[in-house]
C-alpha positions as a LaTeX table, in Angstrom:
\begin{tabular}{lrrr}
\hline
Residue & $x$ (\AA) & $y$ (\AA) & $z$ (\AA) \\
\hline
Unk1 & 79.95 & 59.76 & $-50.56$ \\
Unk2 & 80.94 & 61.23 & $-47.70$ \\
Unk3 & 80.35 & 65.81 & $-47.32$ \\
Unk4 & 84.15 & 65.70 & $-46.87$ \\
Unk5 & 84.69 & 64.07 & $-50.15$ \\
Unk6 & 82.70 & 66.19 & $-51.91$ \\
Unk7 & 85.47 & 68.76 & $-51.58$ \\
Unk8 & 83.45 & 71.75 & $-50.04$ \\
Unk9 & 83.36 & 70.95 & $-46.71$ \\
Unk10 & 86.65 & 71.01 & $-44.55$ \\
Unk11 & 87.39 & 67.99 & $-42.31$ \\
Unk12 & 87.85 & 69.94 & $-39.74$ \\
Unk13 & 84.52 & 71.96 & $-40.74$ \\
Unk14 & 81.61 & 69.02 & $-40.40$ \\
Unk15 & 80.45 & 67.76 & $-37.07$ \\
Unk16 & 77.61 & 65.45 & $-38.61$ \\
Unk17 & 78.28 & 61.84 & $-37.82$ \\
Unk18 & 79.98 & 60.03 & $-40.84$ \\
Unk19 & 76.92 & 57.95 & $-41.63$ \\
Unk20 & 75.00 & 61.76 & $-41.86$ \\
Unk21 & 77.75 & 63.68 & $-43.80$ \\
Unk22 & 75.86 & 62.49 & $-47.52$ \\
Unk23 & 72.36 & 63.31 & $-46.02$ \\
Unk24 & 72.53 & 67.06 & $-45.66$ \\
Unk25 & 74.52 & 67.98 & $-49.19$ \\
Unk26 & 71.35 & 65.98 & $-50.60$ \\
Unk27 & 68.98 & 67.78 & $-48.55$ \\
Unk28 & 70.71 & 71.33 & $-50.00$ \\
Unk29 & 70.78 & 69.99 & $-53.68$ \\
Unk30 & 66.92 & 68.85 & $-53.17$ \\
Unk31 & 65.79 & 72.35 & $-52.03$ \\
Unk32 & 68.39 & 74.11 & $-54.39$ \\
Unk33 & 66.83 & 72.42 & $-57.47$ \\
Unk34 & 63.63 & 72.98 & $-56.64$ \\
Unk35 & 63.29 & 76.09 & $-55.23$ \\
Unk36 & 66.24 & 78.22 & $-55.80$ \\
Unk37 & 66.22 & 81.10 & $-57.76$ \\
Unk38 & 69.63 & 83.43 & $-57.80$ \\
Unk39 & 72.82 & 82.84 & $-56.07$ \\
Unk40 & 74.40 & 86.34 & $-55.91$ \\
Unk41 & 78.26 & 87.01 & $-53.77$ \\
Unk42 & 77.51 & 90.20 & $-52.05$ \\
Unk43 & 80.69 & 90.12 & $-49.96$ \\
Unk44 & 83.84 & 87.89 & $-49.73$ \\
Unk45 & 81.77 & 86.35 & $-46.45$ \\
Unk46 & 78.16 & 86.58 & $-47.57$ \\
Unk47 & 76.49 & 84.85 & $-50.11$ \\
Unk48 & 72.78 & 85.68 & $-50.85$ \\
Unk49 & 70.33 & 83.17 & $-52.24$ \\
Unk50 & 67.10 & 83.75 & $-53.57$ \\
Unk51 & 64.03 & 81.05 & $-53.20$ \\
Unk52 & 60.15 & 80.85 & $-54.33$ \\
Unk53 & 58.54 & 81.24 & $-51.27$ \\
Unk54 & 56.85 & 77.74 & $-51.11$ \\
Unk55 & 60.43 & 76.77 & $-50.27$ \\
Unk56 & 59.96 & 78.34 & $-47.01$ \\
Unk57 & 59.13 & 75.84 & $-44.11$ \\
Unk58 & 62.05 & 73.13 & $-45.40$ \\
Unk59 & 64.34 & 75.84 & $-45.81$ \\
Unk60 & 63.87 & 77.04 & $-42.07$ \\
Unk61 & 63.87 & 73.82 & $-40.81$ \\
Unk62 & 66.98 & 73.04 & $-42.76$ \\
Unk63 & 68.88 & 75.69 & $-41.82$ \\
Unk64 & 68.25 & 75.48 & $-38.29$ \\
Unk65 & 69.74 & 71.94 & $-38.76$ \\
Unk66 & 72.99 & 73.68 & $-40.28$ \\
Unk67 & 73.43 & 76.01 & $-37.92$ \\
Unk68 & 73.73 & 73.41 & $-35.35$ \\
Unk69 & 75.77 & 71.20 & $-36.94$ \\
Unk70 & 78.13 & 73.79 & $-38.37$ \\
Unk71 & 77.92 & 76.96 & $-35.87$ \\
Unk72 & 79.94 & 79.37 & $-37.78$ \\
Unk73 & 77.19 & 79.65 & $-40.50$ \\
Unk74 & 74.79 & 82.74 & $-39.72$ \\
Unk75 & 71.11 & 82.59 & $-42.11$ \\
Unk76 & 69.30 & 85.35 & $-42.41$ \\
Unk77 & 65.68 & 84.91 & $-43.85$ \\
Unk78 & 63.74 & 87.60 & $-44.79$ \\
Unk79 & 60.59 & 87.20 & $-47.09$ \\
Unk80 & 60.75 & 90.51 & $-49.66$ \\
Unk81 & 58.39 & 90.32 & $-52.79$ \\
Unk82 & 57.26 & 87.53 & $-53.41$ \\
Unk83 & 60.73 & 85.89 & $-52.94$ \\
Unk84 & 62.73 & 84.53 & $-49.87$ \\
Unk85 & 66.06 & 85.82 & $-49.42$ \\
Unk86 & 68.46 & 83.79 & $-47.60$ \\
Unk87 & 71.63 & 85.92 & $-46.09$ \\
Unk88 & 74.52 & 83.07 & $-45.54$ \\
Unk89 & 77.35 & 84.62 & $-43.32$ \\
Unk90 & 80.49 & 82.89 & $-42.77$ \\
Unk91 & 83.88 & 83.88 & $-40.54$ \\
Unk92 & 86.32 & 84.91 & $-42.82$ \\
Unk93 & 88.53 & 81.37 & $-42.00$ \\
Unk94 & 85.34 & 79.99 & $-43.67$ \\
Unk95 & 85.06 & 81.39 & $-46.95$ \\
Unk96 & 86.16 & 78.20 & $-48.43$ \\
Unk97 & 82.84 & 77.09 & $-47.13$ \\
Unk98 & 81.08 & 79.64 & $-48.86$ \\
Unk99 & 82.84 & 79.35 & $-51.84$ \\
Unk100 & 81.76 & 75.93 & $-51.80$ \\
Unk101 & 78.06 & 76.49 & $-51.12$ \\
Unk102 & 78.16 & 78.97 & $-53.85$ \\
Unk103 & 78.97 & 76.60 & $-56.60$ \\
Unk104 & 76.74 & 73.87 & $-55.34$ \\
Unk105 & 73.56 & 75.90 & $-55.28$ \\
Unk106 & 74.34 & 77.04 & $-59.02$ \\
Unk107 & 75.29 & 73.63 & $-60.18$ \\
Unk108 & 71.64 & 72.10 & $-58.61$ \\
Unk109 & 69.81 & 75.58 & $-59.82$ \\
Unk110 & 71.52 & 75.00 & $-63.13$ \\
Unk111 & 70.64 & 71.47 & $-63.28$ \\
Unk112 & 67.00 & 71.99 & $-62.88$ \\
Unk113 & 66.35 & 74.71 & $-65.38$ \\
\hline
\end{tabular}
């Protein structure tokens, strides 16, 4: 299964090659059920997640992967008491995106508790 027929991802949103498109939702339900602690809408075009801090070094590594593949993402890491807040910014033609993102993380967080 394909990122585009998962339903939160926009054709016209993914550049990954076809054969890559089921890798990186995997990738984000792998960290989200292990890691992920809150998913919390702080704006119509931000979405803030909450990880243990362990999480850290496949996080960045994974978001600097998104951000190339998709450019209209902006992350925002910042480590605050003994937590890891990721910031996820979208343009506002992308909140369908978000929206998307949103429910995945708190279907794998739910999942795994």
């Amino acid at each position: 299964m394909t990122a585009l027929e998962l339903g939160w991802v926009p054709a016209d949103a993914c550049t990954l090659p076809t054969a890559a498109q089921s890798l990186r939702p995997a990738e984000l339900d792998e960290v989200f059920a292990a890691a992920l602690r809150a998913v919390e809408r702080i704006a119509p075009d931000r979405l803030l997640l909450s990880f243990a801090p362990a999480a850290e070094a496949q996080l960045r590594e994974l978001l600097v992967r998104e951000t190339a593949c998709c450019s209209f993402f902006a992350f925002q890491v910042t480590p605050a008491d003994g937590e890891l807040l990721v910031e996820v910014g979208v343009p506002l033609e992308r909140i369908d995106v978000l929206d998307g993102l949103a429910v995945r993380a708190a279907e794998q967080r739910a999942r795994c508790r």
